[in-house]
C-alpha positions in Angstrom: 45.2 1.5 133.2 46.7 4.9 134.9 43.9 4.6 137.5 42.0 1.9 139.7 38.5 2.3 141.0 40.2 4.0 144.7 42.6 6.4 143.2 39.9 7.6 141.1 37.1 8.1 143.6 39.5 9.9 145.9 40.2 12.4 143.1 37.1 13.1 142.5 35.8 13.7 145.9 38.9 15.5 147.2 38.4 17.8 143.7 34.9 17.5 143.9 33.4 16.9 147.3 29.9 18.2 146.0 29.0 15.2 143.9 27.8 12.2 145.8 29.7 9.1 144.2 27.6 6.1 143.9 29.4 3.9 141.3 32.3 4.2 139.2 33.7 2.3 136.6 36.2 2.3 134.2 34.6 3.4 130.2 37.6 3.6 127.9 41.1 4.9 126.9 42.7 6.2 124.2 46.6 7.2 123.4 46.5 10.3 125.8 43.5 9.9 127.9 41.5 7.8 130.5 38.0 8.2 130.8 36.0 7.0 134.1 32.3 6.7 134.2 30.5 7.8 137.8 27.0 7.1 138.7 26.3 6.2 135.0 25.6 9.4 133.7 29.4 11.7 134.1 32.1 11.0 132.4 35.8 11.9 133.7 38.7 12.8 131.8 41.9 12.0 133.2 45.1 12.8 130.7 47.8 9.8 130.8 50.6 12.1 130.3 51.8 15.4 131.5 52.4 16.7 128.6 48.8 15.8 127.9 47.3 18.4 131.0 47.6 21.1 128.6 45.2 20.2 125.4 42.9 19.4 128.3 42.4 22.3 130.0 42.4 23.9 126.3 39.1 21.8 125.7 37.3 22.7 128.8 37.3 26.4 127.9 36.8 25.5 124.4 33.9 22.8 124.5 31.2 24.9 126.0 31.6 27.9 123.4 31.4 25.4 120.7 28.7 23.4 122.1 26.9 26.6 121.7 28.3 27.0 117.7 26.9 23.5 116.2 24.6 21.5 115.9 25.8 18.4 116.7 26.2 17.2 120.8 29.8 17.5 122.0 31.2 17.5 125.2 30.4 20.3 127.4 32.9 20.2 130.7 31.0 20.6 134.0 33.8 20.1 136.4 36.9 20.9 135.8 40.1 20.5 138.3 43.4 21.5 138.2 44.7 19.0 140.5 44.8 17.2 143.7 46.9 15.3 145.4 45.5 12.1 144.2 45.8 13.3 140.6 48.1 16.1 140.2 47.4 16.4 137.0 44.3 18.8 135.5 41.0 16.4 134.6 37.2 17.2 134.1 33.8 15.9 133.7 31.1 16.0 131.6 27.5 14.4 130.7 27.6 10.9 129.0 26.7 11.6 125.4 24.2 9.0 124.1 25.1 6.9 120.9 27.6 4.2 119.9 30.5 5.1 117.9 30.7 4.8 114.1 33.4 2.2 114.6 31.3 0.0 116.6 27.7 0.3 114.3 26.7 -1.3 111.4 24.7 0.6 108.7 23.7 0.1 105.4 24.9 1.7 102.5 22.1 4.3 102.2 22.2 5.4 106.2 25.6 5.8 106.0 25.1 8.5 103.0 23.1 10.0 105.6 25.7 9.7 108.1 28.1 11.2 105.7 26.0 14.0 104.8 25.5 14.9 108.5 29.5 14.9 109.4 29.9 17.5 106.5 26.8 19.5 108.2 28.9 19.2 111.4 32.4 20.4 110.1 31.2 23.3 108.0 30.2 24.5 111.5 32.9 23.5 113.3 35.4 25.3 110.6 33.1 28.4 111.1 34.0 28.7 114.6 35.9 32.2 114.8 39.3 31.5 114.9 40.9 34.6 116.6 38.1 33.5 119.9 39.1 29.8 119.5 43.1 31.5 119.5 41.9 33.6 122.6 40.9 30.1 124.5 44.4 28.5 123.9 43.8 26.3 120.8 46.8 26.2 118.8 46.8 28.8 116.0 48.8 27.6 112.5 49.1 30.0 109.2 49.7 28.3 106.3 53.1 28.3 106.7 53.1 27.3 109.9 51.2 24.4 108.6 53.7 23.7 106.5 56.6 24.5 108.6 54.8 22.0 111.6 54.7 19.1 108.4 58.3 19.7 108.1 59.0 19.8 111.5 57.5 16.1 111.3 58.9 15.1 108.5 62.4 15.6 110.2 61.3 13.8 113.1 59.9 10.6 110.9 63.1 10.9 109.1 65.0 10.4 112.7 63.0 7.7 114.2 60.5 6.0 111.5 63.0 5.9 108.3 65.7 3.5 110.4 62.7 1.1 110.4 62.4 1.0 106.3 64.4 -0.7 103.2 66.6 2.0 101.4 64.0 1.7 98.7 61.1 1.8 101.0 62.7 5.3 102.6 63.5 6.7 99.0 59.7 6.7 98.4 58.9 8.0 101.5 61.0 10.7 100.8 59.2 11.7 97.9 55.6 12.0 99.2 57.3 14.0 101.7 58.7 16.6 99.0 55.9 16.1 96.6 53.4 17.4 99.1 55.6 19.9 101.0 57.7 21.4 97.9 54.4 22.3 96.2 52.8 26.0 96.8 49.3 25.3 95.9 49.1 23.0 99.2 48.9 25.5 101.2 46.9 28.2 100.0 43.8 27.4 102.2 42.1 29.2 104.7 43.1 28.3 108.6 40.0 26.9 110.1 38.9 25.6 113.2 39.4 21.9 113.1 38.8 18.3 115.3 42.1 16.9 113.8 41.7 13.5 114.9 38.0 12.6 113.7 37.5 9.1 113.2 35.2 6.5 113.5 35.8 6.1 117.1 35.3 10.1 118.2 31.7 9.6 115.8 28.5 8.4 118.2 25.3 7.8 116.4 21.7 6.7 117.2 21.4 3.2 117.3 17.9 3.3 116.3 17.7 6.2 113.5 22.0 5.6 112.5 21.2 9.6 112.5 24.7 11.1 113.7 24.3 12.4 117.9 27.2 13.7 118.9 31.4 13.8 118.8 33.9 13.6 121.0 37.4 14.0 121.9 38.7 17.4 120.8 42.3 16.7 122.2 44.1 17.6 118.8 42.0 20.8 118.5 44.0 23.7 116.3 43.5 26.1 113.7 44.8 24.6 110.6 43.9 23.2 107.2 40.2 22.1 107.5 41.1 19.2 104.9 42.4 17.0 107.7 39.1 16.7 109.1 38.0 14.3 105.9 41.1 11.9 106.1 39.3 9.6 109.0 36.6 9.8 106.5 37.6 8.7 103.4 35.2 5.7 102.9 32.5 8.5 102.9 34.5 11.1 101.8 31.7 12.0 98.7 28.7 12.4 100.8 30.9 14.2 103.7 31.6 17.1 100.8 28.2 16.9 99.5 27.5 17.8 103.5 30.0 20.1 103.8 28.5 21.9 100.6 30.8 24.2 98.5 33.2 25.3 100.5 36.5 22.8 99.5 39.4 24.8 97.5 40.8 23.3 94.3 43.5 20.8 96.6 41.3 19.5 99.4 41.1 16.3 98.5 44.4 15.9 97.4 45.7 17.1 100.8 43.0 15.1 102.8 44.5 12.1 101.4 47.8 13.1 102.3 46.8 13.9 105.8 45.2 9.8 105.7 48.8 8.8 104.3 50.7 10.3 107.3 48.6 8.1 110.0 50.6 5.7 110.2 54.0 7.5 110.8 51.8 8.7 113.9 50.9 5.1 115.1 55.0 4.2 115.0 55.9 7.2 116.5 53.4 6.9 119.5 54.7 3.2 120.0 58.6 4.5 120.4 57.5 7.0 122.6 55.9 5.0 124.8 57.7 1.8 124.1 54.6 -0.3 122.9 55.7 -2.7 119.8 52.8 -3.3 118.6 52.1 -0.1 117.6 54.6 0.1 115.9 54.4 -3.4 114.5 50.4 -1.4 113.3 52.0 1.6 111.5 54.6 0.2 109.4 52.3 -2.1 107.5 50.3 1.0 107.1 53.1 3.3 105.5 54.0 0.4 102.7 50.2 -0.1 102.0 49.0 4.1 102.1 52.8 5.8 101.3 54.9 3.2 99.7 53.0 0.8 97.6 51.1 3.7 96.4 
């Protein structure tokens, strides 16, 4: 853990020495941030990195315009520092959204149509959000070939750090999905759209009772970009997600949300050589033979 139980209630009361602090408790963590729970009902986001102070701040101007755009519950900042001396770093807080997330529920095969149904609800909203305002609140704005230009960008990277890790054989088909998605036009030819970028199972809470979807969280990776990558932590449900999302795919969505799902893993290995944690990458490489290379 980045914090302990002190270090956190000292931040928040030299931050914010309005809230009376009754109990606090670790929640959760995730690759970039920490989250704290304080008097069982606010939640605080701490980032684990410095390079990760940035996308934060980015979603506690963003969050509250959106919460106002869909549907769906998300986030909605109510504190927001930039700093202290017992956290340097920028961190805020929000109301504990009810639900449990998708990963942790178990539904049957007709509530989980539902389920489905109700995500596509929620990113046909989401990619409606008006990109030149989300631009105008810091989120990262890609063109199509910027897309494509950041996928490169990648793909050298991958090629520097994850290839050394594969079989000659093994990196001669990695090299082609590479070029077979990135040499061809029609891949990017979409419209840029608001999108999550990192929505999976995890970042999905749902009511326990009604298995009807109740909110999402974690908007870290916000961008404008290809809205297809929003399906790839979706794929087991990927029909009725479209048949939410209605008829608004372009003749290679699918095809490039299951390239987006096929480059996962080359995320996993890279986060575990940045931050020196085997067994992530000891995770992703099993994951490139079975999605990239046995495929």
């Amino acid at each position: 853990m980045l914090l302990d139980e002190g270090r956190c209630r000292r931040a928040i009361c030299e931050a914010f020495p309005s809230i009376d602090i009754g109990s606090v408790r670790y929640f959760a963590a995730g690759w970039d941030y920490e989250i704290w729970e304080v008097n069982e009902r606010l939640l605080f986001r701490f980032p684990l990195r410095p390079e990760c102070a940035g996308p934060l701040l980015v979603e506690a101007r963003l969050l509250p315009e959106l919460a106002a755009h869909i549907s769906a519950a998300v986030p909605k900042p109510e504190y927001v520092s930039e700093g202290c001396s017992a956290f340097p770093l920028p961190f805020y807080a929000y109301r504990k959204l009810v639900g449990a997330s998708l990963k942790e529920a178990s539904f049957g095969e007709e509530t989980l149509s539902t389920i489905g149904r109700q995500l596509g609800q929620f990113l046909r909203e989401l990619h409606s959000f008006p990109s030149e305002r989300a631009g105008a609140l810091g989120v990262p704005m890609y063109s199509t070939d910027g897309w494509r230009q950041f996928y490169r960008d990648f793909r050298a990277l991958c090629d520097r750090k994850v290839s050394p890790l594969l079989t000659p054989s093994e990196r001669k088909r990695v090299d082609d999905f590479w070029a077979d998605f990135l040499d061809d036009d029609n891949n990017f030819r979409f419209r840029p759209s608001l999108v999550h970028a990192d929505l999976g199972p995890d970042h999905i809470l749902l009511n326990q009772e009604s298995g009807e979807l109740s909110g999402v969280i974690d908007f870290g990776d916000v961008r404008v970009g290809d809205p297809a990558i929003d399906i790839e932590g979706l794929m087991s449900i990927e029909a009725d997600v479209l048949a939410g999302y209605g008829q608004h795919t372009d003749q290679t969505f699918r095809r490039r949300a299951r390239f987006y799902w096929r480059v996962g893993p080359f995320h996993e290995v890279l986060y575990g050589l940045d931050i020196d944690k085997r067994e992530h990458v000891d995770a992703g490489l099993p994951g490139i033979r079975a999605r990239v290379i046995a495929t």
